[in-house]
N, C-alpha and C positions, 0 to 999 in steps of 0.2 A: 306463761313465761317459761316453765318449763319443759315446754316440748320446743319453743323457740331454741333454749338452749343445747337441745337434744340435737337437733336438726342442724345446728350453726356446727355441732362437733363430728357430726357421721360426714357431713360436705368436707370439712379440714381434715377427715382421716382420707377420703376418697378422693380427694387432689393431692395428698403428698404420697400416696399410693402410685397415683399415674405419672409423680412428676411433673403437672403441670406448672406447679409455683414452691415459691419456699416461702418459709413462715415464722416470721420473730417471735419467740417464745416468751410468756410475760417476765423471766426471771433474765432477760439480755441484758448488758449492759449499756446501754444506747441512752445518750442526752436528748431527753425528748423537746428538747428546745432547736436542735439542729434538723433542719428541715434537708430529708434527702430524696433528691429529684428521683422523682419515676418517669421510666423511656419504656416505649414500646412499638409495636410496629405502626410505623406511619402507615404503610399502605403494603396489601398483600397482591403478590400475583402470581401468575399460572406462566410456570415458563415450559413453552410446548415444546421446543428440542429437549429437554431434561425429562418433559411430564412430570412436574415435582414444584411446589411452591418454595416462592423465594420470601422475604419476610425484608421488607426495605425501608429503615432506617433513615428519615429525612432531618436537616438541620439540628443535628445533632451533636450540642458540645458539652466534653470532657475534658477537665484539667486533672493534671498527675496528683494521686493515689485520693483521688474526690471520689467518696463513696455515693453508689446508685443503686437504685432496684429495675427491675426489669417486669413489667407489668406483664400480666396473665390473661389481661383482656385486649379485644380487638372489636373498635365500634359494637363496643356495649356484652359482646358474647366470649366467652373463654377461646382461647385457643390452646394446642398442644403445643409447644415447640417444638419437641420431636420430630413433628412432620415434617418439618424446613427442610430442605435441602439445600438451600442459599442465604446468606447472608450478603447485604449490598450496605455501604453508607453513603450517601449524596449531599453533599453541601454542607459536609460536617466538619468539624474543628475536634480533633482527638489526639493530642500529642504522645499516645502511648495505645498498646492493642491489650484493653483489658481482656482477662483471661475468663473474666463471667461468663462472658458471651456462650463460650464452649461448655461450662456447666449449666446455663438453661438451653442453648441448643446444639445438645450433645450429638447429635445425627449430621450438622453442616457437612456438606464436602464440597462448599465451594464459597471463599471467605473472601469478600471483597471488599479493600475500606483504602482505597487509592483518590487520591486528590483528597485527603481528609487531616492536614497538616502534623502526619505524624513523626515523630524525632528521633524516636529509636523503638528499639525489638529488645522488649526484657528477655531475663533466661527463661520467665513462667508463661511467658504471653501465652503459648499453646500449651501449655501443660494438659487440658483436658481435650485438647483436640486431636483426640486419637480417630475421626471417622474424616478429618480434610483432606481433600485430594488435591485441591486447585489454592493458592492467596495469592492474591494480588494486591502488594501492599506501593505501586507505583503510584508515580507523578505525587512524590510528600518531600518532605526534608530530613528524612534517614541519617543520621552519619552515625550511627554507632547499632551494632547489631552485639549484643550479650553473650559472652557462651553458653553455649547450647539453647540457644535461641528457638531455633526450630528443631531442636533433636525430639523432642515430645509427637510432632505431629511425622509419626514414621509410616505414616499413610499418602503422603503428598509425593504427587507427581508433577507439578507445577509448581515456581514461584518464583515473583514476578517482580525487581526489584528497581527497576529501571526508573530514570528520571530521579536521581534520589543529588545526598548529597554525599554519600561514601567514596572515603579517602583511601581507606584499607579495608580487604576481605580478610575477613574472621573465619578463618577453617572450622573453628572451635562451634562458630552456629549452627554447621551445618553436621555433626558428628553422629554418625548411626544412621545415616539419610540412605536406608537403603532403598527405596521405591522412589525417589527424587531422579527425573531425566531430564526435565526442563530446567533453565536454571537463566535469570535474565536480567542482565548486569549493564544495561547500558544507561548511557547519558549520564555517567556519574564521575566521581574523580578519583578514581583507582589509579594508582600510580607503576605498583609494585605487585606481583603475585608472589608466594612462596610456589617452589617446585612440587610439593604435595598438596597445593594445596585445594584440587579437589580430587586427592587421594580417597577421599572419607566418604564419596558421593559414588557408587560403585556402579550403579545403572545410569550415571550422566549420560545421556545419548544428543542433546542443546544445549550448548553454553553461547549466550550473547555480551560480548566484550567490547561492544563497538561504541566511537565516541568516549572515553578514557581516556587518560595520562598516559599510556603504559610504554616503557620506554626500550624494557627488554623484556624476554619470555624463555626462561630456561628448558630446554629442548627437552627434557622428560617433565614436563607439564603436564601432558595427558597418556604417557605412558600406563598408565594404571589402570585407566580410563576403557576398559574395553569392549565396550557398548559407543561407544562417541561417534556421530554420523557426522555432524553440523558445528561447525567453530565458527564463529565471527569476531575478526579485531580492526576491522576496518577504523577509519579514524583516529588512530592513537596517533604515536609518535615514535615509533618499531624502528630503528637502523638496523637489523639484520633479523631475518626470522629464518629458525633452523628448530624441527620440530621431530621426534620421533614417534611414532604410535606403535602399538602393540593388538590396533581393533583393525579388523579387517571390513569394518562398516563406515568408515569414512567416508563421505556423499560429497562434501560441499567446504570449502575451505575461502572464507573471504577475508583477504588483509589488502584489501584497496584504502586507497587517499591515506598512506604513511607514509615514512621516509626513507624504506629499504633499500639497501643496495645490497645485501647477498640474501641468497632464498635457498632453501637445502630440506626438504623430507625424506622424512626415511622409514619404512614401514619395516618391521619382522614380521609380517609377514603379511601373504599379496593380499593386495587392494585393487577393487575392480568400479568401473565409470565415478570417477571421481573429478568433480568440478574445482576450479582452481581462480580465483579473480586476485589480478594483483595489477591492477590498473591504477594508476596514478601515482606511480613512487619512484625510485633513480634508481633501478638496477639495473644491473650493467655484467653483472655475474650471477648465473643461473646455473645452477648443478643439478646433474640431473636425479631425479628420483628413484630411490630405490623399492623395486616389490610392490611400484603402485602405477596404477593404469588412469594416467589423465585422464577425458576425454571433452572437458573443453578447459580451455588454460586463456586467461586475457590478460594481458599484458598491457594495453594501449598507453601511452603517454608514460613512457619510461626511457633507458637509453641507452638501448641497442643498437645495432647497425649494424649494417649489412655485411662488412669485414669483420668484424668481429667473431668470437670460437662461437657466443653465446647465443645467437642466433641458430647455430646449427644446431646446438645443444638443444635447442626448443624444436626443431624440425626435424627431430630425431626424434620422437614423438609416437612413435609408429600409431599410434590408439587414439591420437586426435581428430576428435567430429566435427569441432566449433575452434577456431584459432584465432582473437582477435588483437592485431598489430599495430593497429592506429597509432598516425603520432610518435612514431619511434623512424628515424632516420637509416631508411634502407637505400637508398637512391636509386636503385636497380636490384631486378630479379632475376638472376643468372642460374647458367643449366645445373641442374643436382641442387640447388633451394628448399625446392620441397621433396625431395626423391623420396626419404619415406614416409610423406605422409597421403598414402591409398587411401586412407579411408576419412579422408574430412571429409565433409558439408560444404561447412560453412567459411570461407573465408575472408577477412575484411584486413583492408591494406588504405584506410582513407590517410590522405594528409601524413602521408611516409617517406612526402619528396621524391618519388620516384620519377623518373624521366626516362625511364627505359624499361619495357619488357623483354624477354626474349622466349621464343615460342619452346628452347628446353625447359624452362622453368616450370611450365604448366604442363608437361607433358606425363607425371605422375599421378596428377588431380584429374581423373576421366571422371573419380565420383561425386567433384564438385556439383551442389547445385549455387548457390549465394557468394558471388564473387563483388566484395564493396573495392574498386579502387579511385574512389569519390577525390577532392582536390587535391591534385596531384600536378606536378609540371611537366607530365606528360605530351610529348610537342602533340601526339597524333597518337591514336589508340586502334594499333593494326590489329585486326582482330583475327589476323592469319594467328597473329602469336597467341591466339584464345582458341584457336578450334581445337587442341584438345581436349577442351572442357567439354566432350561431347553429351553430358546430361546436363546440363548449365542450367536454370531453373530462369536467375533473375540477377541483373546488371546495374551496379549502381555506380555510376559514372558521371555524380553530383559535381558541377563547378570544373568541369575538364574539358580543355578545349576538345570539342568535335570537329572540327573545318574539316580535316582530314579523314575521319574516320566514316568508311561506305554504309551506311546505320539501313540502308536500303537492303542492302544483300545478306542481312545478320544474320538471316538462316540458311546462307548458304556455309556461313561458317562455326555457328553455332544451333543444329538443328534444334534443340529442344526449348529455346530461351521463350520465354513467357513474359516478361517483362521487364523493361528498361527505366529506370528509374534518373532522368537527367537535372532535377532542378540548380537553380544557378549558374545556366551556361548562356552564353549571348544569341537568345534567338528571337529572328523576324517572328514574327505573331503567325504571318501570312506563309511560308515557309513553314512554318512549325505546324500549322494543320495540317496543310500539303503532306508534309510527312507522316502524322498520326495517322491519318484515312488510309497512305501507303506500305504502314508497318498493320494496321489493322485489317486490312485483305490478309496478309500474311500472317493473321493470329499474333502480333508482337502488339503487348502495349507500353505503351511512352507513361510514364505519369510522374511525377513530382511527390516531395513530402508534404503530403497535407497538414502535417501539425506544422510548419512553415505555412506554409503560403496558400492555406483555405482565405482565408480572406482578399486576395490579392486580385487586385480589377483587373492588368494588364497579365493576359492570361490565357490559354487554352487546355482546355479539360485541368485545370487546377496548375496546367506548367508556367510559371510564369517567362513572358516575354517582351518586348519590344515593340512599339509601330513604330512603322517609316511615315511620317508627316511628310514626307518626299513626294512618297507612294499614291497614284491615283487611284490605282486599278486594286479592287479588294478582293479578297480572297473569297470562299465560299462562306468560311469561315465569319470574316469579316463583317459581310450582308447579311450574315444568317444574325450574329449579335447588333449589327444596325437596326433591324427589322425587327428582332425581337425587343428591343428596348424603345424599337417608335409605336409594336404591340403594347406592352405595357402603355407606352404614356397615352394614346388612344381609349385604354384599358379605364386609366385614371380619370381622364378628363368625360369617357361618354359616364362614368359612375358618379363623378358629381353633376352629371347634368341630367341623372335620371334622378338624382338626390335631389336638386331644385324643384324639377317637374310636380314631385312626389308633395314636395313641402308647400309651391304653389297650390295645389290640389286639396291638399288638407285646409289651409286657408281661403281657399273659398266654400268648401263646403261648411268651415263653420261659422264664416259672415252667411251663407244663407241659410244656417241653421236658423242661427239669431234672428235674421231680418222676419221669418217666418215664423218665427214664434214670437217674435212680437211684433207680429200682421196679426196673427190670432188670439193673442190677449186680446190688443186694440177693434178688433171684430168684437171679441166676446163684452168688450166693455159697452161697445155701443149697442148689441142686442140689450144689453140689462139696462140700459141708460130707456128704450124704446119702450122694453117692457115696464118697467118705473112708471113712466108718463101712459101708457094706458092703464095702469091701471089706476092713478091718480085721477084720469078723466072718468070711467067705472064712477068710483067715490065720488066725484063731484054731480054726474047724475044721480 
């Protein structure tokens, strides 16, 4: 008994040595009537981008300040916690992020407990989580983050807040965040930002603001900010956005599907290929930027026009590669439009009511390749007024009447075009092959949007078209899809008749299976019936 006892105390000194567990002392003060749940890992695994075990936490519920222990074992054998490098919860019910976790696994750097019905972020939740780099505490019901919530874990570069149910950002959570650059706020109901208020976050370089309340944005919001690449406010409810920075790392700026009608940045100092999307909102006043190099800006479905200052203000541009116009009422492209912008790509003008080109308008764009001017009221689309698009790449000229336009001779005036993109326009079936074989001698191809009109029976190479039920005489075309659909049904009909054959053929081999073997019982019956009676006759001599 007492070397049991011996042996029970060197094991308890050599686990709270390694850390692996802790250990209630007989003098605790603990009701031992109250029974407290032990959790531990459901199930362990080998995460091969990390190379490092993650320790994963299934159906797992926690109510506020419910005390638990955190078990030492795994299917029967100790484990270390240390070695984790992940923490995950799945299917778990936890309305707060207890702080234990990070005192048995003090090594996490990567804490994940999202879709786990949590309600808020105390001030201690991370207190011990000085090794996290990543949390992701999305898809819960959040509305209250504590001050200094996350100031403890001053190691995190990630965090992931999104889906929640937060009204107001708390500066105060995030205090001392200097290694924090991600930072991911969306689908919640943030109404109101303070102007500092991610003063406190000094490497911000992603902030996700998209899907909010937010109604206005005071223009030294990310002034501070001098690492910031990536902003997004798309989905809010924004009537003016005017923003100044101080980073010369600005990438990517999206405030689509809001309400804006004036737009204004302003950099101190230059900013080089900076993407710009501001699609779907009523502006109508565009000032230009200062000390920063667009080089794709979208605008589509807003409300511009073609008289207006504002328009030129955007084609003044010089540094645009991608320009997209959609939906915005130009009705015409007149000479000096685009005069400086040399060095676009890509330009798209769908459904901009234009009715008129004129061949000065394109005469600055030699390094167009992707010209979209898809439904348009366009009577005729001379493509004299296109030849100086002499590197043209590809034409999409969706829903606009062709009658007019020589689609035959299109390298004579566009040498380099690769592909013509027509779907939606009124064509013969029989016609429309005619001309695919015609433009395909010539290296041009015709084709259609396939995410439209893959499905689509009345069709050629995917364009869809028209038959004339008038029409006798079919095309090549025509015979070639007759013939290949009288192939298949041919196809069909000889495959079930070599199916019948087959199935005849099994059913007779197994009635003369049967009949044959029992010809051969009834044989063998009457040999032993013969043999019987001789030998009865034997005996009776």
């Amino acid at each position: 008994m007492d070397l049991i006892v011996v042996w029970n105390s060197i094991l308890r000194i050599l686990l709270m040595l390694f850390g692996i567990c802790h250990f209630v002392t007989p003098n605790a003060d603990l009701n031992d009537s109250v029974v407290i749940p032990v959790i531990n890992c459901s199930y362990v695994e080998h995460e091969i981008f990390y190379n490092t075990r993650a320790c994963i936490f299934d159906s797992i519920v926690l109510l506020e300040e419910e005390p638990f222990k955190i078990d030492t074992t795994y299917e029967g054998t100790f484990i270390h916690h240390g070695l984790f490098k992940t923490i995950k919860f799945i299917n778990s019910h936890i309305n707060y992020v207890p702080k234990k976790f990070f005192q048995v696994f003090y090594n996490a750097e990567r804490f994940y407990m999202n879709a786990s019905d949590v309600e808020k972020v105390r001030y201690d939740a991370f207190e011990y989580a000085i090794n996290v780099r990543e949390i992701y505490l999305d898809h819960n019901r959040i509305m209250l983050l504590e001050d200094q919530a996350f100031t403890p874990a001053q190691q995190t570069s990630l965090i992931d807040l999104s889906h929640n149910l937060l009204e107001f950002f708390n500066k105060k959570a995030f205090e001392r965040q200097t290694q924090l650059r991600r930072l991911y706020l969306s689908y919640n109901r943030i109404d109101k930002l303070d102007k500092d208020a991610f003063h406190s976050i000094p490497q911000l370089s992603v902030i996700k603001l998209d899907y909010n309340l937010i109604t206005n944005i005071e223009p030294e919001l990310f002034s501070q900010n001098l690492f910031i690449e990536e902003i997004d406010l798309s989905n809010n409810k924004l009537l003016t956005l005017e923003l100044h920075f101080r980073s010369n790392r600005v990438r990517k700026l999206l405030a689509y599907s809001n309400y804006i009608v004036k737009f204004w940045i302003k950099s101190h100092v230059p900013t080089y290929d900076v993407s710009v999307n501001l699609a779907n909102n009523k502006i109508a006043q565009f000032c230009l930027p200062q000390n920063i190099e667009i080089v794709i800006l979208n605008v589509e479905n807003n409300r511009f026009q073609q008289d207006l200052i504002e328009i030129t203000n955007i084609t003044a541009l010089t540094t645009l590669r991608e320009l997209y116009l959609g939906q915005n009422k130009l009705l015409k492209l007149e000479a000096g439009t685009f005069a400086n912008l040399i060095n676009l790509k890509y330009l798209g003008l769908p459904s901009t009511d234009l009715k008129e080109i004129y061949k000065d308008a394109m005469e600055p764009l030699q390094n167009l390749t992707v010209l979209d001017i898809s439904y348009n009221p366009l009577k005729t689309i001379d493509l004299d007024a296109l030849s100086p698009l002499v590197n043209l790449r590809s034409l999409y000229i969706n829903g606009d009447d062709l009658s007019g336009m020589d689609i035959n001779n299109v390298r004579d005036y566009l040498p380099n075009i690769f592909e013509i993109e027509i779907s939606d326009t009124q064509w013969n079936c029989a016609k429309l092959e005619e001309r695919i074989h015609e433009m395909r001698n010539k290296s041009v191809y015709l084709k259609a949007n396939q995410l439209r009109y893959s499905n689509r029976r009345d069709s050629v190479n995917g364009i869809p078209c028209y038959v004339d039920k008038n029409t006798t005489n079919f095309s090549n075309l025509d015979r070639h899809e007759k013939y290949s659909n009288w192939d298949f049904n041919w196809f069909v009909v000889g495959g079930t008749i070599l199916a019948i054959i087959l199935a005849i053929i099994l059913i007779v081999k197994t009635v003369k299976y049967i009949l044959v073997n029992k010809r051969e019982r009834h044989n063998g019956y009457l040999q032993r019936q013969h043999r019987d009676m001789f030998t009865d006759v034997q005996y009776s001599d």
